[in-house]
N, C-alpha and C positions, 0 to 999 in steps of 0.2 A: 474518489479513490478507487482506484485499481489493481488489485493484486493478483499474482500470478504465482499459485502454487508448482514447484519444482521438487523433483527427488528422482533416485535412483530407482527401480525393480524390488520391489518387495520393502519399500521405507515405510509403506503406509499413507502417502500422500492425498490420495482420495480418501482413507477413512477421514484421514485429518478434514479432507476436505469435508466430506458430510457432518464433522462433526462443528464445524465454523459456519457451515449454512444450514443446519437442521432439516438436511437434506436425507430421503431415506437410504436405509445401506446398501440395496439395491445397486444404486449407480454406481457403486464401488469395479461391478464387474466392466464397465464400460471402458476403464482408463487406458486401455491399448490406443496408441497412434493413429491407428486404423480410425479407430473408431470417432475419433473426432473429440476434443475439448469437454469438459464439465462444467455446467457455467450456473450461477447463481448470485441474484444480488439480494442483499444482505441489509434489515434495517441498523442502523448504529445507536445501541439504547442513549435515550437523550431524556432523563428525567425532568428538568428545567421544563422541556413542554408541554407539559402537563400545567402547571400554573398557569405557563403564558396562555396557554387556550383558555382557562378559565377566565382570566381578567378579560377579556375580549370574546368570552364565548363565542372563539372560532368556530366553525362548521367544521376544519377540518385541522387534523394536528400531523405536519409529517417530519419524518426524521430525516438526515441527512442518509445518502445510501455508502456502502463499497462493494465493488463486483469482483466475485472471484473467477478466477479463472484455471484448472484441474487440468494441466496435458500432458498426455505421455509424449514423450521423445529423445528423454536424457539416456544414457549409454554406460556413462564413467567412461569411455572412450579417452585415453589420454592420446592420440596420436594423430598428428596434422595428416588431414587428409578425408577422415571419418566425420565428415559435414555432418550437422544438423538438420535433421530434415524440414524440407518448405513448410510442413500444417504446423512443424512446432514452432518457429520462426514465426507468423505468419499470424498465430494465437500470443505470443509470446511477447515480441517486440512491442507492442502499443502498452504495456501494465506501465503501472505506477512505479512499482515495486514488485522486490521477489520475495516469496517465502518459501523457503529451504527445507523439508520436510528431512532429518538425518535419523535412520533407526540405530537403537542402545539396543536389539536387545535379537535376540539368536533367529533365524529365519529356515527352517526345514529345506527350502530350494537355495536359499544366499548366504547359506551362513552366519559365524559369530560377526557379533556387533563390532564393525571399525569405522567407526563417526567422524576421528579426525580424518581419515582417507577417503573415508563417502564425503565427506567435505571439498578434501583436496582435488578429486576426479573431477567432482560436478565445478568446482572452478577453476581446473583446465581446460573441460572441455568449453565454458562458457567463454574463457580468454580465446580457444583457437578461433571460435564462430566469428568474433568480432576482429580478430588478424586476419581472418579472411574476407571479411568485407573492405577492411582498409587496404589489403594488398590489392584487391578485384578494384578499388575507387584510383589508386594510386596507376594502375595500370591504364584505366580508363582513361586517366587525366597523361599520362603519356602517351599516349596514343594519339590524344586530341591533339596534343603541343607538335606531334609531327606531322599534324593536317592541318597545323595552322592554327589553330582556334587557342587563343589567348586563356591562359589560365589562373586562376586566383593564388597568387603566392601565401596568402595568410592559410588561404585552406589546406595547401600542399604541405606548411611548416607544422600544422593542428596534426594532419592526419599521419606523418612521419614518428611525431613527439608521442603521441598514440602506438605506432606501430613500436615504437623503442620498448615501451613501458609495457606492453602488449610482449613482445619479447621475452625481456627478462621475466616473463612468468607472473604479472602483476598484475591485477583488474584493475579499470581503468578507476574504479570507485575510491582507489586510492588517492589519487589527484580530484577529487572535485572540483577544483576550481576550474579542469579541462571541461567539464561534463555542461559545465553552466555557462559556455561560449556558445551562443546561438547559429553558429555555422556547423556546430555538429549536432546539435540536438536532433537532425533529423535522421542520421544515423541509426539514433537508437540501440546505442550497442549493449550488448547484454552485462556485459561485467561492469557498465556503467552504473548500473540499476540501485540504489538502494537493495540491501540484503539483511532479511531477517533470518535466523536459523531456527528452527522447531525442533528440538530434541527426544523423538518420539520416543518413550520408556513403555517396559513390560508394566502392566498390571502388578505384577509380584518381583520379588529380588532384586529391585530397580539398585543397575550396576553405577556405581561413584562413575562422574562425568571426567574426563582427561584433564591436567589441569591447564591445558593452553585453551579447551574451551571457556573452564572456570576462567582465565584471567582476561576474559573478552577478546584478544589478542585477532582473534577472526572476524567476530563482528554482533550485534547483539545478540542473542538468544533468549529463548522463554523451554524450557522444560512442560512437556506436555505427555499423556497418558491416551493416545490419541483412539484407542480402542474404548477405553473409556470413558470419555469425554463424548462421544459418536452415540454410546447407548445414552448419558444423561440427555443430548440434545434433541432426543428421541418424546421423551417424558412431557409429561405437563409439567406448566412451570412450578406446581405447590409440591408436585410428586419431584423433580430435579433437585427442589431446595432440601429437600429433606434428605435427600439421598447426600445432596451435599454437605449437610450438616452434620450425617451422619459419618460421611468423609474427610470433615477437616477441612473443607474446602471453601475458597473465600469466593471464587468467583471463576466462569465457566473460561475453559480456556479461547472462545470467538471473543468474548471483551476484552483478555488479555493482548492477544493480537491486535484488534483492531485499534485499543489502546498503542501497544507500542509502532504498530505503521503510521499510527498518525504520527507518535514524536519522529520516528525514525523519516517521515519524508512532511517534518515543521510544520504541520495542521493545525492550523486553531478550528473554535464552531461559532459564530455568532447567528443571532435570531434575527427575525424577522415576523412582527406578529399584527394582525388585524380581527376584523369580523366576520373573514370569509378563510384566513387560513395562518394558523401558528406554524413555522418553518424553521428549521434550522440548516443551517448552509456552511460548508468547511472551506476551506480561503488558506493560502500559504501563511506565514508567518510574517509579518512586513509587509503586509498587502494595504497600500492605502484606500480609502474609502471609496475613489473611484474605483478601485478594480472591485472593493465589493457590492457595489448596484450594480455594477458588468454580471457578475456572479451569477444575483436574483433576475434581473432582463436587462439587455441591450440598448434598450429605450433608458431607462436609470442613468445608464453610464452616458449616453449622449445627450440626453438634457438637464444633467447633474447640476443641483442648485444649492443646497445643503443636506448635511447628516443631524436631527438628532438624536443623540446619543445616550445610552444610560446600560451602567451595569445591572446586570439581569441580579446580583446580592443586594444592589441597591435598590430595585424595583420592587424584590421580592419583601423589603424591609419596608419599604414603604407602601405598601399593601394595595397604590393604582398610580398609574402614571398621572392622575392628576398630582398627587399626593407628592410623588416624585417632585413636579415641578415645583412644588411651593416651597419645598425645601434644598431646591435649587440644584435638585440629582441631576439633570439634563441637560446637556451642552449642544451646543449649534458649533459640528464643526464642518470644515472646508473637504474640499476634494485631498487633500495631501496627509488628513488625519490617519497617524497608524492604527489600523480597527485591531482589538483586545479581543483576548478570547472570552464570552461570555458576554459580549456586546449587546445589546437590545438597540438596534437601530431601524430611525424611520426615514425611509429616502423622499425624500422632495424633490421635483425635478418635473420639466416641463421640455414636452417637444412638438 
């Protein structure tokens, strides 16, 4: 999983961001364009592996990762013409998803807090970048049609019906079902993207949110203290808990994120566990069993033989995979099985 932090000038985006990788605040000064990306991967706490390494006293226990990615280059720019520049494009376009860093709260050089309008900027200017790829592809493709060279009609109809929707002011994440035709996926356009919203709040006087954000109407969001959040990530974990305890706090705002990008782009985690390494691995939603030995190696998927199978609640009640078996926890399925989130699977296969 790949995330790509986004915001305006003075939203906070980089604290947010040190405060999702327990990264120091330092870097915070680097977020100019200029300067190039902030980048950091991220383990995704997986408490289940902890067991699994013990029943198989792995050597080694790893988590599943997400990499963030911190770049300046957003403007609020609402006016065709005022491109995106190459290093943010270029950083930008390969993410998973976005997450939208919007500040609530008064800024010395940017002024009072307007969220639903730092909203609305940052998704014009993402709709114009991606009409101007489809107008530069559409032109491209006539040009070719006058030198002769035969053009694909279905992709000419994709990228029009794109450019419509793109028009009337609409990201293309509205239409999903466009997004998930593989003639444009390479595209990559930006308003395509999955979008999460971060509602960065002050420390104090935390102002009531608008209620077209309350009513999701734009897209999910998580309320976050992002100055906040930056010093706890800072802490040791006994010294963080306590602070949080002392806060009212349930839980750090990097697992709330990284929780809501995984539903928001249909992530499950199943494991994978032996003598040499307890693993967990994130897989789409509907991903059958061959894509996930593809997942773990290349080799799995092409000499795939069978999956067995066992829920990790079932294992952990049954106290050993032998244990499991005799009470008949574990199934032999096929390549077409849909893997479950929580899965304990052992691949078989032979190449």
């Amino acid at each position: 999983m790949k995330l790509g932090i986004i915001g305006l000038p003075g939203s906070g985006k980089t604290t947010v961001f040190n405060a999702l990788t327990s990264s120091s605040a330092q870097v915070a000064e680097f977020s100019a364009p200029m300067r190039g990306p902030n980048l950091a991967v991220v383990k995704i706490p997986e408490p289940r592996l902890a067991f699994l390494g013990q029943l198989y006293n792995s050597k080694k226990v790893t988590e599943a990762t997400v990499d963030y990615v911190d770049v300046g280059g957003l403007t609020g720019s609402t006016e065709k013409g005022q491109e995106l520049g190459e290093s943010f494009l270029n950083h930008i376009r390969p993410v998973d998803a976005l997450v939208h860093v919007v500040r609530n709260f008064e800024h010395p050089m940017h002024g009072k807090a307007d969220p639903l309008g730092d909203i609305s900027r940052v998704e014009t200017e993402l709709i114009l970048a991606d009409l101007l790829v489809v107008e530069k592809r559409l032109e491209r493709i006539s040009a070719e049609r006058q030198r002769g060279k035969k053009e694909n009609p279905e992709e000419v109809r994709l990228l029009q019906e794109c450019q419509e929707i793109l028009e009337a002011s609409r990201p293309l994440r509205s239409q999903p079902e466009i997004m998930d035709i593989s003639l444009l996926r390479g595209f990559s356009f930006l308003s395509g993207k999955p979008l999460l919203i971060l509602i960065n709040q002050p420390e104090e006087n935390v102002p009531s949110l608008p209620q077209e954000i309350i009513d999701e109407t734009l897209a999910p969001y998580l309320e976050i203290v992002g100055q906040l959040e930056m010093e706890l990530a800072q802490l040791a974990p006994e010294e963080a808990n306590e602070f949080m305890v002392e806060l009212g706090l349930e839980r750090l705002a990097r697992d709330q994120v990284i929780k809501a990008s995984s539903q928001l782009l249909g992530l499950i985690s199943f494991f994978t566990t032996n003598e040499q390494e307890a693993r967990a691995w994130t897989i789409k939603q509907d991903s059958p069993a061959l894509k996930a030995a593809g997942v773990v190696h290349s080799d799995m998927e092409r000499g795939f033989i069978r999956a067995e199978v066992i829920q990790y609640n079932d294992l952990e009640a049954a106290g050993s995979y032998a244990a499991a078996q005799k009470q008949g926890l574990v199934r032999l399925e096929g390549k077409e099985y849909i893997v479950q989130d929580g899965d304990v699977i052992f691949f078989r296969f032979k190449v």
